[in-house]
C-alpha positions in Angstrom: 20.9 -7.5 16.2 18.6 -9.3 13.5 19.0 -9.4 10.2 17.2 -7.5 7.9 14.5 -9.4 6.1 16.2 -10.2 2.8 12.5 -9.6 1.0 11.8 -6.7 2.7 15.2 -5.6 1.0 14.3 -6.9 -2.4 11.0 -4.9 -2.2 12.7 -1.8 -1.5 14.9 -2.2 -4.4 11.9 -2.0 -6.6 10.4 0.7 -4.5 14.0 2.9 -5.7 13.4 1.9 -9.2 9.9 3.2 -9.4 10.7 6.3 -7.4 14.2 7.0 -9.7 11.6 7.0 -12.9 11.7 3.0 -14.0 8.7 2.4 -13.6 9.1 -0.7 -16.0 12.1 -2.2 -14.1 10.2 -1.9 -10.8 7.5 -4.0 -12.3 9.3 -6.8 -13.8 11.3 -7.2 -10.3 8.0 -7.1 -8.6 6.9 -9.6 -10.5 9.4 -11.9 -10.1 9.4 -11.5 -6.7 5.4 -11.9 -6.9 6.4 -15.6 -8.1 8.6 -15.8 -5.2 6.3 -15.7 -2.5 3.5 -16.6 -4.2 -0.2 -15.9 -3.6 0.0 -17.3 -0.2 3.5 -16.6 1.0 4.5 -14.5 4.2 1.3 -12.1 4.2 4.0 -9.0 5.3 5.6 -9.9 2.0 2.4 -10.3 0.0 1.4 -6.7 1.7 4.7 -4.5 1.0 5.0 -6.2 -2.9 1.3 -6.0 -3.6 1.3 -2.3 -2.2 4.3 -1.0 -3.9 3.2 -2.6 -7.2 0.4 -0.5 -7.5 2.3 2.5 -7.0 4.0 1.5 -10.1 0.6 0.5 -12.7 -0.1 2.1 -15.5 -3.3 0.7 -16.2 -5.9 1.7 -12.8 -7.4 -1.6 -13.2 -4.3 -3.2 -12.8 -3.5 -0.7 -9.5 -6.7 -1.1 -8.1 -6.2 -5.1 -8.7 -2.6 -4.7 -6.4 -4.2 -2.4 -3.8 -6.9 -4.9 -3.5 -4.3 -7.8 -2.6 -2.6 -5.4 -0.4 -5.3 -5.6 1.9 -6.1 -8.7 1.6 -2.5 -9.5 3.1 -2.6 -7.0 5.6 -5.2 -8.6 7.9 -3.3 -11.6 8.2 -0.3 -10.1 9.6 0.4 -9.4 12.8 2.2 -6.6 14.8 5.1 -8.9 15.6 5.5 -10.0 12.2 5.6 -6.2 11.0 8.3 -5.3 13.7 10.1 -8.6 12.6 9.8 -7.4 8.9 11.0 -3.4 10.0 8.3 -1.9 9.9 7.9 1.3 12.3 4.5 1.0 12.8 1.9 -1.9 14.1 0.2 -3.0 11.4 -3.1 -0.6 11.8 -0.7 2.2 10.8 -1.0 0.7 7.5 -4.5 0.8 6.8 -5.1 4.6 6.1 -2.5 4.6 3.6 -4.1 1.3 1.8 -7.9 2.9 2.1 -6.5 5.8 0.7 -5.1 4.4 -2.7 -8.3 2.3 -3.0 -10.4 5.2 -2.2 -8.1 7.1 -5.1 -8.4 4.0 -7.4 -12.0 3.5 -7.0 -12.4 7.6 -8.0 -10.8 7.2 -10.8 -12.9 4.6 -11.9 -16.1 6.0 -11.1 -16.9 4.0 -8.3 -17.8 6.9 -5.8 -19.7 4.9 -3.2 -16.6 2.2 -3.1 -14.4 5.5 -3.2 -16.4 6.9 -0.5 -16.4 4.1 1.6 -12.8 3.5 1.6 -12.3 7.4 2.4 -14.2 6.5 5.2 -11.8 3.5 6.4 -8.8 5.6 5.9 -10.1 8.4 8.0 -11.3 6.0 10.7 -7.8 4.3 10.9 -5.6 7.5 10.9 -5.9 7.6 14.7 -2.6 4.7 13.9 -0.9 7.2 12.2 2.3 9.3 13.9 2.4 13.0 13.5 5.5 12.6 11.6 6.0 13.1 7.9 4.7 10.1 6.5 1.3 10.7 8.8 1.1 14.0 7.7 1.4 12.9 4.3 -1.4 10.1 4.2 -3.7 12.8 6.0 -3.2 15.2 3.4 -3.9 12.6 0.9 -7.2 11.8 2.7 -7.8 15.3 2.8 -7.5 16.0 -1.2 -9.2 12.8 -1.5 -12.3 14.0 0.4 -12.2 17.2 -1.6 -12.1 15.2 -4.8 -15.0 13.4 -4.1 -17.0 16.3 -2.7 -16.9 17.8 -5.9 -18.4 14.7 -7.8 
């Protein structure tokens, strides 16, 4: 059996912290762990950090700055590297999810064409998606997103 990616670990630690309500914690261990791998570390690390720190922004600049980096890093990683790393997906499975918080992001901002066009991507990638929970979750998202932006 192989061991667990000790990052990947790390990362989820933050991911508990923002989800339990500390949002502030999450950050500062996302940071550090930011310095850790550094801006051109293991892109699956770069990915799952950059990803979970904009669930945890305050500010949508900052989020949409995170997301941004999130997919950056994940079109350098491979499907092995994913599997190696636990995820349960190959790596297109995380694309609808990241189009979706940039297509949320941009929204917010005002962007609507950038918003649109990301809506776009994530609906075009869901195809990766399972029909389990977390599929049926991102296509929801999609979903309210499209509605969002049809009535703007």
């Amino acid at each position: 059996m192989t061991e667990p990616d000790a990052m990947m670990v790390k990362i989820g630690q933050g991911i508990e912290l923002g989800q339990s309500g500390d949002r502030e914690a999450a950050r500062r261990l996302f940071s550090d762990l930011w310095e850790e791998i550094g801006a051109t570390g293991d892109p699956m690390h770069r990915c799952a950090l950059a990803h979970s720190m904009a669930d945890v922004q305050d500010d949508v600049h900052e989020e949409l700055l995170w997301d941004l980096r999130a997919l950056e890093a994940a079109d350098l990683i491979s499907d092995e590297r994913a599997r190696h790393a636990g995820a349960t997906s190959p790596v297109s499975g995380f694309y609808p999810s990241l189009h979706l918080n940039l297509g949320d992001a941009y929204r917010r901002l005002g962007d609507l064409d950038r918003a649109r066009g990301h809506l776009e991507r994530g609906h075009a990638a869901v195809g990766a998606l399972g029909d389990d929970g977390y599929g049926q979750m991102i296509k929801q998202g999609l979903d309210r997103l499209a509605a969002r932006l049809s009535t703007t």
